[in-house]
Z-matrix of the N, CA and C atoms (Angstrom, degrees):
N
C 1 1.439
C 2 1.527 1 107.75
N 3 1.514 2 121.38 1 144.39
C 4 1.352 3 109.85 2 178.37
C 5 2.302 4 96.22 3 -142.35
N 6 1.361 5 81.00 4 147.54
C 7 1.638 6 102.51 5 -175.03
C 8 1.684 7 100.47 6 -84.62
N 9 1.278 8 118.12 7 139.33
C 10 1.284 9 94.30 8 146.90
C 11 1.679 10 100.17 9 -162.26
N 12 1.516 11 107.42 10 147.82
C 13 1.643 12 108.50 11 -167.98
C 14 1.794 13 88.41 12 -82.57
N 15 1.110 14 109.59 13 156.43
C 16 1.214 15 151.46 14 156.25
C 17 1.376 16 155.88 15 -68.16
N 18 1.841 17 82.27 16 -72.67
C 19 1.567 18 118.45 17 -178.75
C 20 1.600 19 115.55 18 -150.74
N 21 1.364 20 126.15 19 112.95
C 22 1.323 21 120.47 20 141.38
C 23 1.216 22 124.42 21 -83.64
N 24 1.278 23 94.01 22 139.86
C 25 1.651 24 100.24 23 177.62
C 26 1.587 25 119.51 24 -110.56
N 27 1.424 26 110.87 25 -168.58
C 28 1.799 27 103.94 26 158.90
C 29 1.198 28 123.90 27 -104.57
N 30 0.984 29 92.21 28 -155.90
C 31 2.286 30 91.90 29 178.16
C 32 1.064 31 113.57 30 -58.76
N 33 1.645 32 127.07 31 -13.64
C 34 1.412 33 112.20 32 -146.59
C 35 1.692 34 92.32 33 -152.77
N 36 1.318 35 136.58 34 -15.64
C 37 1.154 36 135.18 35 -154.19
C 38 1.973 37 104.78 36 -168.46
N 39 1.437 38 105.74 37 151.65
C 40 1.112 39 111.62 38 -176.71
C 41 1.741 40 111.12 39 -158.44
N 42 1.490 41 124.03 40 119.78
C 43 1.277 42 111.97 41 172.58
C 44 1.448 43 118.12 42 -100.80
N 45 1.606 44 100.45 43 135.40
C 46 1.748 45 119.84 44 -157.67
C 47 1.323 46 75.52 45 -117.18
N 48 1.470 47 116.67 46 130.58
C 49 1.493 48 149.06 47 179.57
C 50 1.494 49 97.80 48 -104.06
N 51 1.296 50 143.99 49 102.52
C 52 1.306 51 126.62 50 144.69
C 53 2.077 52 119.04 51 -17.08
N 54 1.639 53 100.31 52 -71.88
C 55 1.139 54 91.79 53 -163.65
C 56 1.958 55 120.89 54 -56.90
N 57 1.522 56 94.44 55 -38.82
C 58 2.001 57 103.88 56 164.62
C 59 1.866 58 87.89 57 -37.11
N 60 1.402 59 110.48 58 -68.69
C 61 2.084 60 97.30 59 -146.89
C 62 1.915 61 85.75 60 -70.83
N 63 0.741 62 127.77 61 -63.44
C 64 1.819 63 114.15 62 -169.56
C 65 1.533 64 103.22 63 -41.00
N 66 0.982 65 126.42 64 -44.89
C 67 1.465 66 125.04 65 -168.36
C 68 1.841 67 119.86 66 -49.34
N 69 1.440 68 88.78 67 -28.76
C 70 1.499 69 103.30 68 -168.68
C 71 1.585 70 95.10 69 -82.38
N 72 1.380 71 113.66 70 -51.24
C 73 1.599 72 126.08 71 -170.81
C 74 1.626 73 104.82 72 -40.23
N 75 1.845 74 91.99 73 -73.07
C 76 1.523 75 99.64 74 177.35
C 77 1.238 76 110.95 75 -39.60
N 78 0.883 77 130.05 76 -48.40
C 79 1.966 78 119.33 77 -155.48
C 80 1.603 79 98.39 78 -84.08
N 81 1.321 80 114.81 79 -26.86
C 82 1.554 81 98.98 80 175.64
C 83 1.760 82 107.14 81 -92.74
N 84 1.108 83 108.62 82 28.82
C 85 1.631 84 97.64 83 174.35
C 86 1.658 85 112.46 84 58.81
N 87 1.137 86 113.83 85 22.52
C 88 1.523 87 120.89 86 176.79
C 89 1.988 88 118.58 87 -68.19
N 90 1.065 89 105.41 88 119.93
C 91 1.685 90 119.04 89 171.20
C 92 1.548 91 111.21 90 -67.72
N 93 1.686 92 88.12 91 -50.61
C 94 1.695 93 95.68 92 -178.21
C 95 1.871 94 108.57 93 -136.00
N 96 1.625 95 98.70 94 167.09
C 97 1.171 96 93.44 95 176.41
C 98 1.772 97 95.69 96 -127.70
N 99 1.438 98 109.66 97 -171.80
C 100 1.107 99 118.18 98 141.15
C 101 1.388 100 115.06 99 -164.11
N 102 1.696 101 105.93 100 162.03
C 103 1.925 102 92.23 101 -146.32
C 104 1.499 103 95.20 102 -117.30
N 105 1.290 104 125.90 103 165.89
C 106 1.431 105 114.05 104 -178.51
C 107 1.635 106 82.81 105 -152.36
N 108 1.637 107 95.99 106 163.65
C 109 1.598 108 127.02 107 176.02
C 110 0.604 109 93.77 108 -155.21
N 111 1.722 110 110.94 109 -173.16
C 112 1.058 111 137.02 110 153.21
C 113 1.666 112 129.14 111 -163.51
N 114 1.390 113 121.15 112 159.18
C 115 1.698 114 121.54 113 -172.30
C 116 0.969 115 99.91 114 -113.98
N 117 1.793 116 94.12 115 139.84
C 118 1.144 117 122.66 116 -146.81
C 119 1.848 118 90.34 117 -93.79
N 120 0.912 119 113.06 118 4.59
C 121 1.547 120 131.91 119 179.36
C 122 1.675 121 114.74 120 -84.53
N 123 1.101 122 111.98 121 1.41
C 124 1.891 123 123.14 122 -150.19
C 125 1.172 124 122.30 123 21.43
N 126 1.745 125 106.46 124 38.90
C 127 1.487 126 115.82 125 -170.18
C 128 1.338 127 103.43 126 -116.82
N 129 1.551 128 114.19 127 90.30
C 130 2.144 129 107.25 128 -164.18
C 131 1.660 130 95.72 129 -79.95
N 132 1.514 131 146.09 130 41.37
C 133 1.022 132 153.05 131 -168.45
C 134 1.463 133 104.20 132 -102.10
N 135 1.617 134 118.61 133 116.17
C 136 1.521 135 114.91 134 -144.19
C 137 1.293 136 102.80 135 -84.13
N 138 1.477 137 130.82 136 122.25
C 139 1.546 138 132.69 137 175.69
C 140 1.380 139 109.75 138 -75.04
N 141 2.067 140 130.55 139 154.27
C 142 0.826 141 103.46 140 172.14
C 143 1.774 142 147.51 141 -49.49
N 144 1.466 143 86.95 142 -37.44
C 145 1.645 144 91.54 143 171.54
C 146 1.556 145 119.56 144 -43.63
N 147 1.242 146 106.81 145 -27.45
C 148 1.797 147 108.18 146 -166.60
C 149 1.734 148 93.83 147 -77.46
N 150 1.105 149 114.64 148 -60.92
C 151 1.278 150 115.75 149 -164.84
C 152 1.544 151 98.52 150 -68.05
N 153 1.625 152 143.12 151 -17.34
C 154 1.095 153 115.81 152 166.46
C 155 1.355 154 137.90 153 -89.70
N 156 1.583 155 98.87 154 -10.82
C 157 1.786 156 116.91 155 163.82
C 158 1.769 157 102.01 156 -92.83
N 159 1.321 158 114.63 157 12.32
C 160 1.772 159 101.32 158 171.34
C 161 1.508 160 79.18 159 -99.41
N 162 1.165 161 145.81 160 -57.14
C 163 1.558 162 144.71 161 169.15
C 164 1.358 163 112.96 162 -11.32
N 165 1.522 164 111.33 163 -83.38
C 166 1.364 165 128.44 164 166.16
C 167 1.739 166 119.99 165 -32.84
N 168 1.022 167 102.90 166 -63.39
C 169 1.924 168 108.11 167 164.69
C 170 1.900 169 98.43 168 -45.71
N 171 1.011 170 121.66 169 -63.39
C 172 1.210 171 129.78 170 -149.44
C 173 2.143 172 97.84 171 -60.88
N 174 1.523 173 83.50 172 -78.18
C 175 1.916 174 74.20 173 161.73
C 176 1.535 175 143.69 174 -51.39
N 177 1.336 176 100.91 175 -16.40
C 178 1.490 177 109.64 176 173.72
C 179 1.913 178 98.16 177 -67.27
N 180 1.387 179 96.75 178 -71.20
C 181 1.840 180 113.85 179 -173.05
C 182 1.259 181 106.30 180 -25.96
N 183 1.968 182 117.30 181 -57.18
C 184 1.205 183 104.04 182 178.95
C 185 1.467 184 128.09 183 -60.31
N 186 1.448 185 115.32 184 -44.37
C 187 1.130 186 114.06 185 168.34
C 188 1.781 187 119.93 186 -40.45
N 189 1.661 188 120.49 187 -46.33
C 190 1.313 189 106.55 188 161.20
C 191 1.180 190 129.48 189 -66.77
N 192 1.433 191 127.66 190 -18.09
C 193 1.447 192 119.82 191 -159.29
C 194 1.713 193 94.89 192 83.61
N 195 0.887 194 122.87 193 62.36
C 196 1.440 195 115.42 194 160.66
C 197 1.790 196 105.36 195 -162.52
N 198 1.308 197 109.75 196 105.89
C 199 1.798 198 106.72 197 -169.38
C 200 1.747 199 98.61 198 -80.00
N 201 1.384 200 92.94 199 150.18
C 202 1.257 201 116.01 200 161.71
C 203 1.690 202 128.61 201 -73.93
N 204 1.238 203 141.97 202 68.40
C 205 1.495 204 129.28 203 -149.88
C 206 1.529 205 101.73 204 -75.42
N 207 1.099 206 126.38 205 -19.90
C 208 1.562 207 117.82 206 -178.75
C 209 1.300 208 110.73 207 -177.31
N 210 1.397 209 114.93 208 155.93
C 211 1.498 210 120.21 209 165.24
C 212 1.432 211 98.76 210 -130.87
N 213 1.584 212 114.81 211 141.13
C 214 1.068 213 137.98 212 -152.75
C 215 1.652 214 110.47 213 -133.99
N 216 1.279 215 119.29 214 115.57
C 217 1.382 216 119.12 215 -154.14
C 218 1.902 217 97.80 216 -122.95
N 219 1.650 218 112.48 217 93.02
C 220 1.156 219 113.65 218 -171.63
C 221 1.282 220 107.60 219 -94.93
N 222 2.050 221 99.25 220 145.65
C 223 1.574 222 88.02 221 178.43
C 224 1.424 223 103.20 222 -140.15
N 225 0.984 224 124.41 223 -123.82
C 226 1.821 225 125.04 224 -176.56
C 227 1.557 226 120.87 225 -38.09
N 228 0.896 227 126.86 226 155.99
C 229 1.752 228 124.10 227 178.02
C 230 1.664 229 115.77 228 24.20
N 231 1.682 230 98.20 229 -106.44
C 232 1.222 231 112.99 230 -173.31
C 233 1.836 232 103.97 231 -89.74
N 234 1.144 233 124.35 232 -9.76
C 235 1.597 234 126.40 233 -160.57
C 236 1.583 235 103.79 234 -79.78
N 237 1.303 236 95.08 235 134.43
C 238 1.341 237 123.41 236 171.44
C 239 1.497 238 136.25 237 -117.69
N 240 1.062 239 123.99 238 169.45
C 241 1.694 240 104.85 239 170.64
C 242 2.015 241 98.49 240 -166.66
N 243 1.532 242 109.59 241 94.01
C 244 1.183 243 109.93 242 -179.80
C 245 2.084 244 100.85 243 -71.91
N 246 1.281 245 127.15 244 154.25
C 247 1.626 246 133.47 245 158.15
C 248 1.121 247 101.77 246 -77.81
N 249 1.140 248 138.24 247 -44.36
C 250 1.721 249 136.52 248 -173.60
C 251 1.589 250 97.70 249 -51.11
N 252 1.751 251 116.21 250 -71.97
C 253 1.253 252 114.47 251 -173.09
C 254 1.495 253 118.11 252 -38.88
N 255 1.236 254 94.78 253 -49.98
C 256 1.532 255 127.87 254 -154.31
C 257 2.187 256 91.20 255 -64.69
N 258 1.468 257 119.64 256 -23.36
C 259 1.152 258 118.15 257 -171.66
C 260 1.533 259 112.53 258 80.19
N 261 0.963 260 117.35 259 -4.52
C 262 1.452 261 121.07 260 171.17
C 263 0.860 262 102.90 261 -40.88
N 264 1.530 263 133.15 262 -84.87
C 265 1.466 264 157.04 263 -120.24
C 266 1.898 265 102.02 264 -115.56
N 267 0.428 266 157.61 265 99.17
C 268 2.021 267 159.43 266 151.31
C 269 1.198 268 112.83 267 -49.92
């Protein structure tokens, strides 16, 4: 498995580039990814923006051949909030 940052953001906002997160995939020979953040709010409760750049990731991947299995929106301590679970995401 390999980590790799992306994107910093600020307190309040962050721009997620498709091609920055594919870039990493492609070069590691990746099938699948899955993407994680997190709010800086300890509130992993998915805002629209999240679910419309987990969209955006999601149509890009197919277009490469590389699926998206989840985006994962971490927040306080132990709290989590997968979109897959959550039914967001298909």
């Amino acid at each position: 498995m390999i980590f790799r940052d992306v994107a910093i953001g600020t307190v309040n906002s962050c721009i997620v580039s498709p091609k920055e997160v594919f870039k990493h995939a492609i070069l590691s020979n990746a099938v699948n990814i899955i993407v994680f953040h997190n709010h800086y709010s300890g509130d992993p409760t998915a805002s629209i923006e999240d679910i419309n750049t987990t969209k955006r990731l999601v149509d890009a991947g197919n277009l490469l051949g590389i699926s998206v299995v989840d985006q994962i929106i971490i927040g306080d301590e132990d709290i989590f909030l997968s979109l897959r679970e959550e039914g967001i995401m298909m």
